[in-house]
N, C-alpha and C positions, 0 to 999 in steps of 0.2 A: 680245956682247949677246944674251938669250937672248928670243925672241918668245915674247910673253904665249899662253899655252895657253886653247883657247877654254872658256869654263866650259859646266860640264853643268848649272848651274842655268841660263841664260838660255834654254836647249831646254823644260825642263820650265814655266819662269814662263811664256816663248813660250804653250805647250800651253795652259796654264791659263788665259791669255790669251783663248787662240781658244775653250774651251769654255765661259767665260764668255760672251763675246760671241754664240756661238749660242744658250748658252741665252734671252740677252735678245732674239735677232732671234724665236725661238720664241715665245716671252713676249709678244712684239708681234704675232706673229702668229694669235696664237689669239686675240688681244685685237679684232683687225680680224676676225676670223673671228665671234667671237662678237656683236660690232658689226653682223656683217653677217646671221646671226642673228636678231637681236633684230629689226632694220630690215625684212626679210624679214616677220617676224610682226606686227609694229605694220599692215602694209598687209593682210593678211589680218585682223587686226583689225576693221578698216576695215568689210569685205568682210560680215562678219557682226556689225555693231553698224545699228542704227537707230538717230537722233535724232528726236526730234517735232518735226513742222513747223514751229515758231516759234522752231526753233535756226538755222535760215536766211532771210534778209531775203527773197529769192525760191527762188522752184523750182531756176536754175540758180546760184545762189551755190556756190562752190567749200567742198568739206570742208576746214577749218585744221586742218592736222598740225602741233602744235607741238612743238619742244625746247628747253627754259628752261638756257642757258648752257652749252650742250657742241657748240661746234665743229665736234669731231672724229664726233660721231652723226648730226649733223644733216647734215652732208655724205652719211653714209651714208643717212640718211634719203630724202633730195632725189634721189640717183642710185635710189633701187628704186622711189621715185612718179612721176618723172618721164614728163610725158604719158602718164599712167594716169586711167582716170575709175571710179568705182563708180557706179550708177544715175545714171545721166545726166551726175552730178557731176565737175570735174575734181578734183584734190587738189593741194593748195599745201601746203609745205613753209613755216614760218615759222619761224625764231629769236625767241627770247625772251629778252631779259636780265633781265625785272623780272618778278614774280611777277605785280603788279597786271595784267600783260597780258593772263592768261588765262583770263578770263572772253572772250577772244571768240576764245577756238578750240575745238573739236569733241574736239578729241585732243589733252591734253599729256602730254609724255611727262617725268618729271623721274629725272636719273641719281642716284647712292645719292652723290654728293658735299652733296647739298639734302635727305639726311634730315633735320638737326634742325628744316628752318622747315616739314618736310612738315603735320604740324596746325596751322601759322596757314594755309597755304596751302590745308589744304580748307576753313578756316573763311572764307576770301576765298570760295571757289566756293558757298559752298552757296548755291540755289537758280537755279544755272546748271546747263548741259546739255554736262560737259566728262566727255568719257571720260578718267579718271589713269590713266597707264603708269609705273611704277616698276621696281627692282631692284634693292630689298633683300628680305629673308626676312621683314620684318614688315609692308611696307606694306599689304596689303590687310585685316591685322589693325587698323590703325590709320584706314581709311575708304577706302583707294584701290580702285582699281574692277578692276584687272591690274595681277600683279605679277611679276616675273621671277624664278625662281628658278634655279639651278645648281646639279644635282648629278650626281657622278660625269663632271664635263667635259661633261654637254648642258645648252643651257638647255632649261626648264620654263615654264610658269605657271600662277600663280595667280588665282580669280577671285572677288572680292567683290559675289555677286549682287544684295545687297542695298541695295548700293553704288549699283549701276548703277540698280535700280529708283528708287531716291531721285532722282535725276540725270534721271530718265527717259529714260534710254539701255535700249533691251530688244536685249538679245544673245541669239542664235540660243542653240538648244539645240545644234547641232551644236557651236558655238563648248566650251560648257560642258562637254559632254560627252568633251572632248580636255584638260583643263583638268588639271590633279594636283590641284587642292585648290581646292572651291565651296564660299565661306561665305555662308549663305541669311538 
């Protein structure tokens, strides 16, 4: 009886196995990198935007950093504000599942899976005082106020100044002046 001879495909499928699978642990991991990123920048955000006074019920009400239905950001979000304060302010981390929520946060941030309800949703906010965070390459063409862009593997942003004044949010010129692209 002769034993089966080991095949030379099951080495090479093996391979092709493993180098799929690192490419998707890589894939994940830029993805949390750039996550981490993004979350990084939304708090420096923070840092150089004003709201006018009667976006908060009192002097020490907390800044609402919002994220409308991603989980996995908002985690990220939560872990870079935690026990952080800007002007006196603490900052709270809030999930959002419903659009209607966000007239009472300061900062929402919406992921490029909620592009298409993005213009009902500025048409909810207008004449509140909400800084929009996005990331897609059109949102700040389309009325949001910062938008994420990526290119060449860093992220970027964008900033729709005109946005923000409507909003009455007045962002630093330092802010602006780091910006790739201010529509006035």
């Amino acid at each position: 009886m002769k034993k089966p001879r080991p095949s030379r495909l099951c080495p090479a499928l093996l391979g092709l196995a493993l180098a799929l699978l690192h490419g998707q642990q890589r894939s994940r991991a830029q993805l949390v990198d750039e996550e981490q990123v993004k979350a990084a920048y939304i708090y420096n955000f923070l840092k150089f935007a004003e709201w006018p006074a009667e976006a908060f019920a009192t002097p020490t009400d907390p800044i609402r950093l919002c994220v409308l239905d991603d989980s996995r950001f908002y985690s990220q979000v939560m872990h870079v504000v935690k026990d952080r304060t800007i002007a006196g302010r603490s900052i709270v981390a809030v999930p959002i599942h419903n659009a209607d929520k966000a007239r009472h946060c300061h900062l929402l941030f919406i992921n490029s899976a909620h592009n298409g309800e993005v213009d009902r949703l500025f048409e909810s906010l207008h004449g509140s005082n909400v800084l929009t965070i996005g990331e897609t390459e059109t949102f700040v063409d389309r009325g949001g106020i910062i938008g994420f862009v990526t290119q060449d593997s860093q992220v970027h942003f964008q900033v729709n100044h005109k946005a923000a004044t409507q909003y009455r949010i007045r962002l630093s010129s330092r802010l602006l002046s780091v910006a790739k692209r201010v529509v006035e």
